[in-house]
Backbone bond lengths (Angstrom), bond angles and torsions (degrees), N, CA, C in turn:
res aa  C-N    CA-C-N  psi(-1)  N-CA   C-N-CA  omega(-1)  CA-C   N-CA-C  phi
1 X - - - 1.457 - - 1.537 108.64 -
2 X 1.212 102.86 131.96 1.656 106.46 169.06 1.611 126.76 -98.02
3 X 1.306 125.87 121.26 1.286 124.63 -179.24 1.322 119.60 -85.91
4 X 1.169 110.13 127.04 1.395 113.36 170.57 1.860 123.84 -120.32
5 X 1.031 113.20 142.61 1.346 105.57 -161.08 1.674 102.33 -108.43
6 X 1.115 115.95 149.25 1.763 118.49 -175.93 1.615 102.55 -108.58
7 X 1.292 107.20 146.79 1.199 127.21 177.71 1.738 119.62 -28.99
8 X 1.454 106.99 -51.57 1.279 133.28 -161.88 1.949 91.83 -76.48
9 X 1.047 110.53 -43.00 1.708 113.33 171.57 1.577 120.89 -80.94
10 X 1.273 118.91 -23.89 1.777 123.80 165.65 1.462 95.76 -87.01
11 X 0.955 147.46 -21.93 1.856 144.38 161.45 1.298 104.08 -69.80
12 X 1.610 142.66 -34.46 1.142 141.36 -166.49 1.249 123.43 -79.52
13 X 1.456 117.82 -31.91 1.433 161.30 -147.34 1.452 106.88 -110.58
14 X 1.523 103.46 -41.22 1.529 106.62 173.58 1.181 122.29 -79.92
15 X 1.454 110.14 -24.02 1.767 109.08 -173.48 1.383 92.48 -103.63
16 X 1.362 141.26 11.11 1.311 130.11 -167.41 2.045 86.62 -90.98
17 X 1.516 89.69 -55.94 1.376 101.05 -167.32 1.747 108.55 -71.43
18 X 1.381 117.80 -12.64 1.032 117.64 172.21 1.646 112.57 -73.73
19 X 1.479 122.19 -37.57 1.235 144.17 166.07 1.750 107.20 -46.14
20 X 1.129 113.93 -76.84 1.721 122.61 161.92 1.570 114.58 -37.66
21 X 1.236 128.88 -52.14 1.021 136.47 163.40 1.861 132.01 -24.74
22 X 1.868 97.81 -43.62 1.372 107.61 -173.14 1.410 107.70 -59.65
23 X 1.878 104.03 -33.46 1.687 112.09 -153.75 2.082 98.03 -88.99
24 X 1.647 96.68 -34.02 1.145 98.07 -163.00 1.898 121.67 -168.53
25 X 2.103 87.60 82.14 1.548 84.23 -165.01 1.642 147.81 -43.48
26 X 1.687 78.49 -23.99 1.638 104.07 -178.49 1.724 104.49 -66.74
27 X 1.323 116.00 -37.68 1.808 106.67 -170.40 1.206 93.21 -75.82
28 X 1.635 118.09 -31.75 2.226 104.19 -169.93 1.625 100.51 -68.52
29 X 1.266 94.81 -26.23 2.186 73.15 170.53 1.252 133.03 -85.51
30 X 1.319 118.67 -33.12 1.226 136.26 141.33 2.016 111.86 -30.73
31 X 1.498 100.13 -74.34 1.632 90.59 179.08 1.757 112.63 -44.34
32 X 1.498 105.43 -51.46 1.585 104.15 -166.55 1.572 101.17 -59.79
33 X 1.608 127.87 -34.18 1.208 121.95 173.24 1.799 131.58 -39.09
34 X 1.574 95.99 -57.90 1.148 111.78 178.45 1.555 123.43 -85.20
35 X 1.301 102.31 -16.33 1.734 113.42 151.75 1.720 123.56 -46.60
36 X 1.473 92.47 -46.22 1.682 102.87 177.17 1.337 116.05 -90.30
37 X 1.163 132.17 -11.05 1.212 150.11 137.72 1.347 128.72 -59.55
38 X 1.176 127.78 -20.60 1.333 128.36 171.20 1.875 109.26 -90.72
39 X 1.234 109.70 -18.58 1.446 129.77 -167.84 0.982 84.56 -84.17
40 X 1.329 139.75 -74.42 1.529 150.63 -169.18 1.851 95.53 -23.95
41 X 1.298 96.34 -48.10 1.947 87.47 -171.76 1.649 113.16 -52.21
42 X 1.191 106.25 -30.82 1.552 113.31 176.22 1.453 116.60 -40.34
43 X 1.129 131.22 -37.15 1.096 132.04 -151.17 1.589 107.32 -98.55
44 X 1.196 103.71 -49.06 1.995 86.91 157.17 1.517 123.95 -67.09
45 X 1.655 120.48 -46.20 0.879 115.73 -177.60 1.633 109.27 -124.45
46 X 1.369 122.74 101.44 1.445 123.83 -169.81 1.509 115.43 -81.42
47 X 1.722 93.77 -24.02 2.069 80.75 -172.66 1.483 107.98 -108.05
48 X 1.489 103.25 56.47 1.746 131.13 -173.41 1.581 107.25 -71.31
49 X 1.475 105.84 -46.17 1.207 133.27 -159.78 1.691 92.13 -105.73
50 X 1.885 97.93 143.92 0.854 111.10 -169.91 1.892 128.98 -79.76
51 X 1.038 127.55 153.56 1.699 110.20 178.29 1.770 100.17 -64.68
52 X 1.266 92.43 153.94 1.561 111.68 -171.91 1.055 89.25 -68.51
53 X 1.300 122.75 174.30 1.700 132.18 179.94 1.611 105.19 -105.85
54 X 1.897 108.69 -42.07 1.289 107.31 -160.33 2.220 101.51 -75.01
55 X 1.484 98.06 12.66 1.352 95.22 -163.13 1.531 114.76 -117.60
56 X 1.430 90.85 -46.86 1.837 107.34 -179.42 1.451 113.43 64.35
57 X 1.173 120.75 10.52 1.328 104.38 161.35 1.854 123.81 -104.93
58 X 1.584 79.00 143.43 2.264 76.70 177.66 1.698 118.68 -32.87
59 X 1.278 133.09 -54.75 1.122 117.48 -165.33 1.436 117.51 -102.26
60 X 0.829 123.09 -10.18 1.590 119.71 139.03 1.657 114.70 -62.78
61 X 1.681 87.87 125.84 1.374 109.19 -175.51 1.473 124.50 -155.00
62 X 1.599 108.28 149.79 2.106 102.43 -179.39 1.419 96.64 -114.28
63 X 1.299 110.98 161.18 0.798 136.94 143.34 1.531 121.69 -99.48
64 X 1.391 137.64 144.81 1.265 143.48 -178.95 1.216 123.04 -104.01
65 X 1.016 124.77 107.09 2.153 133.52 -163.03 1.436 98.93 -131.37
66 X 1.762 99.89 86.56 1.286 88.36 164.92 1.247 106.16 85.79
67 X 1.788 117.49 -155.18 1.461 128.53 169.92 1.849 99.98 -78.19
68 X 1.133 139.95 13.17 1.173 138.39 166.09 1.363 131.95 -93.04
69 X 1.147 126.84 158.21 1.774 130.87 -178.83 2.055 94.69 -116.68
70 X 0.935 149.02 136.56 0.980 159.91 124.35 1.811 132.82 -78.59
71 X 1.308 89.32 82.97 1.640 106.38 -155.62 1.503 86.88 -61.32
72 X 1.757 112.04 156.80 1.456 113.13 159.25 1.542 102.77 -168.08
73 X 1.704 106.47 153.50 1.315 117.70 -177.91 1.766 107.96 -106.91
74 X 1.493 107.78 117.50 1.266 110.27 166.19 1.498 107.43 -65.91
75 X 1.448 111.94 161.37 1.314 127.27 -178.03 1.790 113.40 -159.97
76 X 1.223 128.04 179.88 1.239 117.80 -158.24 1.788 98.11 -65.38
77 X 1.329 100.13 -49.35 1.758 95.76 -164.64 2.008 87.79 -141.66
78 X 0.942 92.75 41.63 1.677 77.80 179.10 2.091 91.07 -157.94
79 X 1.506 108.22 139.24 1.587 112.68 173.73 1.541 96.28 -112.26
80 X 1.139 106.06 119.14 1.886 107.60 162.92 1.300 97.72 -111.48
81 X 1.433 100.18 115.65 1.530 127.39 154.91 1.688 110.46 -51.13
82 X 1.218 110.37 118.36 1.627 116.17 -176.59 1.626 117.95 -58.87
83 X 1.705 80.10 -70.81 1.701 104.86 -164.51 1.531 81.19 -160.02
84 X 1.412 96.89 173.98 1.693 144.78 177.10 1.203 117.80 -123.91
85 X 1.345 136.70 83.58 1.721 130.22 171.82 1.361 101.28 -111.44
86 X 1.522 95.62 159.26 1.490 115.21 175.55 1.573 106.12 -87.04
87 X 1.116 123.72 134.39 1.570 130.45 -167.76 1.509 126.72 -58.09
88 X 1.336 94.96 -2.08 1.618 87.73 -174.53 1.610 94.80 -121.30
89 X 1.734 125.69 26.73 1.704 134.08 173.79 1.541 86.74 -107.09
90 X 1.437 90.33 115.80 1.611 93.38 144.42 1.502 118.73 -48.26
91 X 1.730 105.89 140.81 1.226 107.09 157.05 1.054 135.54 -99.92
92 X 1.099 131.82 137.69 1.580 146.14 -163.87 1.661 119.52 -90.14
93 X 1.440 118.44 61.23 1.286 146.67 160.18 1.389 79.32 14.95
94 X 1.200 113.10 -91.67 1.615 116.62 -137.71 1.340 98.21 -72.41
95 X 1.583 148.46 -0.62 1.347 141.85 129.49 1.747 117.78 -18.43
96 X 1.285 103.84 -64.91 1.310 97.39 -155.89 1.739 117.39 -102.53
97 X 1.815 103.06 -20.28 1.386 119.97 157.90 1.246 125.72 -55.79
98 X 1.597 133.34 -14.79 1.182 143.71 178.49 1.438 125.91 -52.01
């Protein structure tokens, strides 16, 4: 499986770690490290992560990192990573359904 990441999730990821960053640059690289590393699991096993709740469908799915959700859409041979929210932001359906 190939991952591909969408705009709206490399923007999410950046200000998350940009956010971490103010207190402590060394953990935002570290977080963004193990962020892409936790994604990496996707690719042997994609339906690891659970269906979203606010969605109910099979290929919409999170993964959980931490205080984070790492939304993602299975697909035949390809995972696009949605978005990145912190768990206690609502998610905004029509964000990632688009």
């Amino acid at each position: 499986m190939k991952i591909i990441w969408a705009p709206l999730a490399i923007d999410r990821a950046a200000e998350i770690a940009e956010y971490i960053s103010r207190d402590n640059p060394v953990a935002a690289g570290k977080w963004i490290h193990n962020l892409f590393k936790k994604v990496e699991i996707l690719k042997s096993t994609p339906e690891i992560g659970r269906i979203v709740p606010e969605i109910e469908r099979k290929e919409i799915r999170e993964l959980i990192f931490g205080n984070y959700r790492i939304i993602y859409r299975i697909e035949k041979t390809i995972i696009n990573i949605l978005t990145v929210r912190h768990g206690k932001q609502i998610l905004p359906v029509d964000e990632i359904m688009a």
